[in-house]
C-alpha positions as CSV (number, residue, x, y, z in Angstrom):
1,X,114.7,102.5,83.9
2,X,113.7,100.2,87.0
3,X,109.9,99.9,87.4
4,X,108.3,99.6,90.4
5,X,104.7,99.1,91.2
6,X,103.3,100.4,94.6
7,X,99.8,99.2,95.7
8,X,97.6,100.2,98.8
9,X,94.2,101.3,99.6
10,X,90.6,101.9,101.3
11,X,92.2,104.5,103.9
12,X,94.9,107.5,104.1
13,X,96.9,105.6,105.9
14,X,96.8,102.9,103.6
15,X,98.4,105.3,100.6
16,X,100.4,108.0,102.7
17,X,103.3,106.4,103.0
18,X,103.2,105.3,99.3
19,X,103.5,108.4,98.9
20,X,106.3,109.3,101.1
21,X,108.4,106.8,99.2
22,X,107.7,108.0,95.8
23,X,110.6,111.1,95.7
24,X,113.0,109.1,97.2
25,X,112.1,106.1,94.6
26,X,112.4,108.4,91.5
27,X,115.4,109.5,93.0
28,X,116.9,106.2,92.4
29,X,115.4,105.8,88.7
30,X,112.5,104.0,89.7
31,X,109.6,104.3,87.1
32,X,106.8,104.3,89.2
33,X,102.9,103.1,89.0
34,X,99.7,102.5,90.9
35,X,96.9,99.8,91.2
36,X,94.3,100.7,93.4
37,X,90.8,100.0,93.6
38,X,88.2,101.6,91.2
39,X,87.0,104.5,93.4
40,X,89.1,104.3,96.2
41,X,90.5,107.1,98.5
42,X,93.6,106.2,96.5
43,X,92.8,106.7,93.4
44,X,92.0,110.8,93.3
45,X,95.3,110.9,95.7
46,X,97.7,109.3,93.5
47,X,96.0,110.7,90.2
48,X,96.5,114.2,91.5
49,X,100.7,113.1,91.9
50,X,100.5,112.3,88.2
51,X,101.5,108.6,88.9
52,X,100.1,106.3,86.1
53,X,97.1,104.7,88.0
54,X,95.0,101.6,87.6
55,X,92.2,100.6,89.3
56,X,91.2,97.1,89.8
57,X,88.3,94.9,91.6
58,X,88.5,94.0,94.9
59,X,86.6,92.5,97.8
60,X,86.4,93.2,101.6
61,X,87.3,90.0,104.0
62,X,84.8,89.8,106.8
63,X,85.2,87.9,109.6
64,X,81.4,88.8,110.1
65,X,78.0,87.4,108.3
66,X,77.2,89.6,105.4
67,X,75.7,88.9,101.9
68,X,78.5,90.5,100.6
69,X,80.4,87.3,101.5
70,X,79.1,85.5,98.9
71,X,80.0,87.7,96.3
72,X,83.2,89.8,97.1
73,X,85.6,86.3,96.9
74,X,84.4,86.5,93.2
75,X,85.7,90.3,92.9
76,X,89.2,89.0,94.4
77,X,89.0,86.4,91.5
78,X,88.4,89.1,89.1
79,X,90.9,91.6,91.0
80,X,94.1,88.7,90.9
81,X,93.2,88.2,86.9
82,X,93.1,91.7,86.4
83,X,96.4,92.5,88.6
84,X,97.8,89.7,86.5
85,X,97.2,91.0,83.4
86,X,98.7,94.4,84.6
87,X,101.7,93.0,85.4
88,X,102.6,91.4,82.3
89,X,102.0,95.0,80.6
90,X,103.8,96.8,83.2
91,X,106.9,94.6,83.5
92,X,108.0,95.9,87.1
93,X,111.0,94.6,88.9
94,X,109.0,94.5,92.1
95,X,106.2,95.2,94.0
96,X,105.6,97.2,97.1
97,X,102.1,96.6,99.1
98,X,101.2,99.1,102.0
99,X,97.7,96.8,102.8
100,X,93.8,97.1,102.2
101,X,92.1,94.8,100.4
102,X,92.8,95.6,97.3
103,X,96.4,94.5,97.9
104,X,95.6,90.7,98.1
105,X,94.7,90.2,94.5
106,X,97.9,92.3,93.2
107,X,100.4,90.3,95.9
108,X,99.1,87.1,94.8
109,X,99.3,87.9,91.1
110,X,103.5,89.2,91.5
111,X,104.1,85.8,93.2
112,X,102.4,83.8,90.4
113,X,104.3,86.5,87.9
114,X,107.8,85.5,89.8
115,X,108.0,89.1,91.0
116,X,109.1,89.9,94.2
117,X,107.0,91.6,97.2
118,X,107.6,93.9,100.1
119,X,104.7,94.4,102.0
120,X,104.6,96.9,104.8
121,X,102.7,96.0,107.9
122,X,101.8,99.1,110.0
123,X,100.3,97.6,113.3
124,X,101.7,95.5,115.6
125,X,99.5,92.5,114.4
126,X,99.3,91.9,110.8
127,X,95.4,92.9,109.2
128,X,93.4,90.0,107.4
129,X,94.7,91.8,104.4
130,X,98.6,91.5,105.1
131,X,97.9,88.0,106.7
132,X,96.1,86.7,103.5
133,X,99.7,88.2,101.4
134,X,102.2,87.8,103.5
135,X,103.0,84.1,101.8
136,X,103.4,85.8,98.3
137,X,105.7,88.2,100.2
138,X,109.8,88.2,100.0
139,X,110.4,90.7,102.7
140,X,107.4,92.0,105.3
141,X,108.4,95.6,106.9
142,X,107.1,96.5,110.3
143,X,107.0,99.1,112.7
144,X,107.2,97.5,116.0
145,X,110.0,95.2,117.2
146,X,107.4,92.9,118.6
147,X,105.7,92.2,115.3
148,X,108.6,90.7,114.0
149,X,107.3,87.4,116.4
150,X,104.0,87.9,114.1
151,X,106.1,87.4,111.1
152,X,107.6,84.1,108.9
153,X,110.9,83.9,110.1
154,X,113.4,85.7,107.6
155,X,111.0,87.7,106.2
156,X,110.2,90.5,108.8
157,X,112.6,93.4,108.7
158,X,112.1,96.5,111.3
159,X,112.0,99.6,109.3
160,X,109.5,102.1,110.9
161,X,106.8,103.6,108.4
162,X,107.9,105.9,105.4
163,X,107.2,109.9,106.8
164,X,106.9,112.4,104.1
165,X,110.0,114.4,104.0
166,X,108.6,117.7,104.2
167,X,107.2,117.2,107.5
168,X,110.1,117.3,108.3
169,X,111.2,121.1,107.8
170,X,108.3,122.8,108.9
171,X,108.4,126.4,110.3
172,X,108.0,127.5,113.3
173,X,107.5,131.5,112.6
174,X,105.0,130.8,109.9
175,X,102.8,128.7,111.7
176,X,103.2,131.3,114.7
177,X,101.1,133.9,112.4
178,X,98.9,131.3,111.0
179,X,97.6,130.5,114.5
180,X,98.3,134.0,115.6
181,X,100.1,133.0,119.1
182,X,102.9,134.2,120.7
183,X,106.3,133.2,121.3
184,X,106.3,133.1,125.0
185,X,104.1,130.4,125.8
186,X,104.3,126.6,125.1
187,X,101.9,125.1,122.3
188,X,99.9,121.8,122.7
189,X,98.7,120.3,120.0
190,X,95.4,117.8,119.9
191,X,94.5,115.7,116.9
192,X,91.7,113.5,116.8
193,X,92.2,111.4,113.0
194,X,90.9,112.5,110.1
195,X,87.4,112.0,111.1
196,X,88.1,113.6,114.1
197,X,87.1,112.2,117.6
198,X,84.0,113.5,119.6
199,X,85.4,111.6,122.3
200,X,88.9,113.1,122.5
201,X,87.7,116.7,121.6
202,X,85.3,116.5,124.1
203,X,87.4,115.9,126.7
204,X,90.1,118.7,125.8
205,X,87.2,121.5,125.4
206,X,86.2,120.3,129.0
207,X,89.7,121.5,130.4
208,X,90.2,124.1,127.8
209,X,90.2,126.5,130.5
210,X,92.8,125.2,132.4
211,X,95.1,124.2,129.9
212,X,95.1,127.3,128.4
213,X,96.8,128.8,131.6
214,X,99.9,127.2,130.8
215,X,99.7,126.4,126.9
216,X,97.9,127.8,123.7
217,X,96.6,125.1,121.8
218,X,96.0,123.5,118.5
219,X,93.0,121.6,118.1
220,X,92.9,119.5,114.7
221,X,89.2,118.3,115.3
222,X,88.0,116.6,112.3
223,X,85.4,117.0,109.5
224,X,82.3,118.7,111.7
225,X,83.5,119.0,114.5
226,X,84.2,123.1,114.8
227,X,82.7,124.0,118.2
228,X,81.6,127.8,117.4
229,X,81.5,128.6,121.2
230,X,85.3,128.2,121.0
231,X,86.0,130.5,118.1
232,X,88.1,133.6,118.3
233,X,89.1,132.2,121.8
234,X,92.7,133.5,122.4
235,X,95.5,130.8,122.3
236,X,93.2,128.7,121.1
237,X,92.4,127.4,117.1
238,X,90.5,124.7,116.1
239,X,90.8,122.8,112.4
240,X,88.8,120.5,110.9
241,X,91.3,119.4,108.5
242,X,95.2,120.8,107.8
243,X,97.2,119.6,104.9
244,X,99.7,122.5,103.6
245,X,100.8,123.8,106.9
246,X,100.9,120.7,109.0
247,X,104.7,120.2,109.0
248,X,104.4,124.0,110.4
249,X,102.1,123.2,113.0
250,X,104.0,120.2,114.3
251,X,107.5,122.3,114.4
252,X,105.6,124.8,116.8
253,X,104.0,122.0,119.1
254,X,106.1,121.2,122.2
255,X,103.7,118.3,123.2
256,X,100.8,116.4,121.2
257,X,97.8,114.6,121.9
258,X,96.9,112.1,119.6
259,X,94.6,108.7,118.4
260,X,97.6,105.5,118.4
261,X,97.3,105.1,114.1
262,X,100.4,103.8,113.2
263,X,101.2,106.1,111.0
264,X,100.4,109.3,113.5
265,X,102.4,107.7,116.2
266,X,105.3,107.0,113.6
267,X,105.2,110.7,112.3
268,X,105.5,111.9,115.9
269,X,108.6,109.2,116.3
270,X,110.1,111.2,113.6
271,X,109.8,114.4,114.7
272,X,110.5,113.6,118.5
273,X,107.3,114.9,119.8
274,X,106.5,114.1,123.5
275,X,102.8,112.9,123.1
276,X,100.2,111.5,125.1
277,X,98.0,108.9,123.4
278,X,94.4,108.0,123.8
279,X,94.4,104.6,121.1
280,X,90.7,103.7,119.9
281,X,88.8,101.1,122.7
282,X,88.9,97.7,121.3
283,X,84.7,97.8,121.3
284,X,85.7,100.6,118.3
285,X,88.5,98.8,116.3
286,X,90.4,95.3,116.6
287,X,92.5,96.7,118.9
288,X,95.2,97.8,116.7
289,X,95.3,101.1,118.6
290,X,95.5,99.5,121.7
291,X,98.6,97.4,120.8
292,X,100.2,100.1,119.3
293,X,100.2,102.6,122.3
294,X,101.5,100.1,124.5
295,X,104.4,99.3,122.6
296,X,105.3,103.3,122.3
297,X,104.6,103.5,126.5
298,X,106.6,100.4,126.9
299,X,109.6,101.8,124.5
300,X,109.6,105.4,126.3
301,X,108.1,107.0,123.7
302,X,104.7,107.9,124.7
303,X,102.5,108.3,127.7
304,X,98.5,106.7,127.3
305,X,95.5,107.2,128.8
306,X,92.4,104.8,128.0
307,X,89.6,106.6,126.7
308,X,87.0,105.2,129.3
309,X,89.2,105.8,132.1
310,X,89.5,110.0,131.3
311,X,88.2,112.0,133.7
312,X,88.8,115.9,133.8
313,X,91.6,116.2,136.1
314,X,93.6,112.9,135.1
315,X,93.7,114.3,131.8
316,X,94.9,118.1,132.8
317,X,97.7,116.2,135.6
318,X,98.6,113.7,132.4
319,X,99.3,116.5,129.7
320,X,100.9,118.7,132.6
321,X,103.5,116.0,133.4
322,X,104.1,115.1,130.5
323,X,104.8,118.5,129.4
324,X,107.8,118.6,132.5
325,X,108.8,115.5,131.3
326,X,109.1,115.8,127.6
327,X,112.8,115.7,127.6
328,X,112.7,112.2,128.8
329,X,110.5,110.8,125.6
330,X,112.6,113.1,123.4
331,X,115.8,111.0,124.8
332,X,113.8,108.1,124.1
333,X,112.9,108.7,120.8
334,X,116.8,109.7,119.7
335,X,117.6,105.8,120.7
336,X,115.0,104.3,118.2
337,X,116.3,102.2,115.4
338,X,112.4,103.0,114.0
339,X,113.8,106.2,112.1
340,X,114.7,107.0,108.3
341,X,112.4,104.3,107.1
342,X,112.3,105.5,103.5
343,X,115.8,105.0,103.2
344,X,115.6,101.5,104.8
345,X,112.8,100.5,102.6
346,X,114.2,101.8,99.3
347,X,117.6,99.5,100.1
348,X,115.5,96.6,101.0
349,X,113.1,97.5,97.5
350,X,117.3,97.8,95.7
351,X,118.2,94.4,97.1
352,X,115.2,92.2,96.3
């Protein structure tokens, strides 16, 4: 039995695709286990899959003052012993790092150990996280043809990110009675993150009458971010969260508005959804969003819209063309060499 050890944490989107890799990995008689952080997000998600699961310390890099500073290089310390010890017990044949913190110490450790790395690199710029690995790394997967410039030459290999499968074969009819809308009419769909985005949901409730003329829509809103006003409106339901009938909801959707996380904008690659997307300001992230949406606009995937230049009617005249358009970005989207990832990524895990 080939062992492989998958690390990866501090956000969703930082374990998801972990997770998307695992059936295809047991599939080809990987053995299969987790370090994580002690309490992290990661931790209850991988637990709950049954993967053996070990948590670790581990520090946050900042590049601004905090007291923490002084004391979370000591945790990486601790953390790269730790991960070190783990992988003398665990014996794996390689090591697969999706990023977060708590992916430096264990990256470090398997070069030390003479194991071999993959990391996967999400944005279009590598995170203080991946940049602080990527020397311990024998092959560096990325999303975006032009991260591969980012990269140490020979390392960087252009895969896409790792979708779960069954988002894949979602059903259109079932999530037509679980919104209760009808068949006739054309089905937008709005999601704002996990946390949701007051700033994207306000702007869609502003033209809600409007776009409901032409589409019914699905608002995915966030944790606390239900508007009761809206409820019970027809062809029009709002979510704070979805998790078992998401691959539903995204068969039914004919157009999506969406955040620019990498791993949203690489599930709607997947799935060929025309989509409009409204990336994070810089003054809210590093930019990551930023760079991401323009690489799907320049590519033909995606149309954008920056959040502080939305006004009511560009926003309506936006989703309206895109909607008459959407052939063109599904075309697009057929061309991309971004697709099948897992399948990439599991021959690249085979080969090193």
């Amino acid at each position: 039995m080939k062992k492989i050890v998958l690390t990866g944490g501090g956000t969703a989107g930082h374990v998801t695709p972990n997770i998307a890799l695992m059936p295809e990995l047991q599939k080809n008689g990987y053995e299969i286990y987790y370090i994580g952080s002690y309490d992290g997000i990661e931790k209850k998600l991988i637990e709950e899959l049954g993967i053996p699961y070990y948590g670790i310390s581990s520090g946050k890099l900042r590049r601004y003052f905090d007291w923490k500073n002084f004391s979370d290089p000591f945790r990486v310390l601790k953390g790269f012993s730790q991960a070190k010890k783990l992988l003398k017990q665990i014996q794996p044949d390689v090591v697969f790092s999706k990023g977060g913190f708590v992916t430096v110490p264990v990256a470090l450790a398997a070069k030390k150990s003479h194991i071999p790395t993959i990391i996967h690199e999400s944005d279009m710029t590598p995170g203080l996280a991946n940049k602080l690995a990527i020397p311990a790394a024998t092959k560096v997967c990325c999303n975006f043809p032009e991260t591969v410039k980012y990269l140490p030459e020979g390392k960087a290999v252009l895969t896409g990110s790792p979708i779960r499968r069954e988002l894949l074969s979602g059903n259109k009819l079932a999530a037509l009675k679980f919104c209760n809308f009808t068949a006739d009419k054309p089905v937008l769909m709005i999601i704002g993150g996990s946390l949701g985005s007051v700033a994207v949901n306000t702007a869609i409730r502003n033209i809600l009458p409007q776009l409901l003329k032409t589409f019914q829509v699905i608002h995915l809103c966030g944790q606390g971010n239900l508007d009761e006003s809206f409820i019970g409106k027809q062809g029009y339901v709002q979510y704070e969260y979805i998790k078992q009938e998401l691959a539903d909801l995204f068969a039914l959707a004919d157009v999506v508005v969406s955040r620019a996380g990498a791993n949203a904008i690489c599930e709607l690659l997947a799935l060929r959804k025309p989509n409009l997307l409204i990336p994070l300001p810089a003054a809210a992230s590093r930019g990551d969003q930023l760079l991401n949406a323009d690489s799907f606009k320049r590519q033909g995937f995606s149309k954008v819209l920056q959040e502080e230049e939305i006004t009511d009617q560009l926003l309506l005249d936006t989703i309206l063309d895109l909607y008459q358009n959407r052939a063109d970005y599904v075309a697009a989207m057929e061309k991309s060499g971004q697709s099948d990832a897992i399948t990439k990524i599991v021959e690249l895990i085979k080969e090193v």
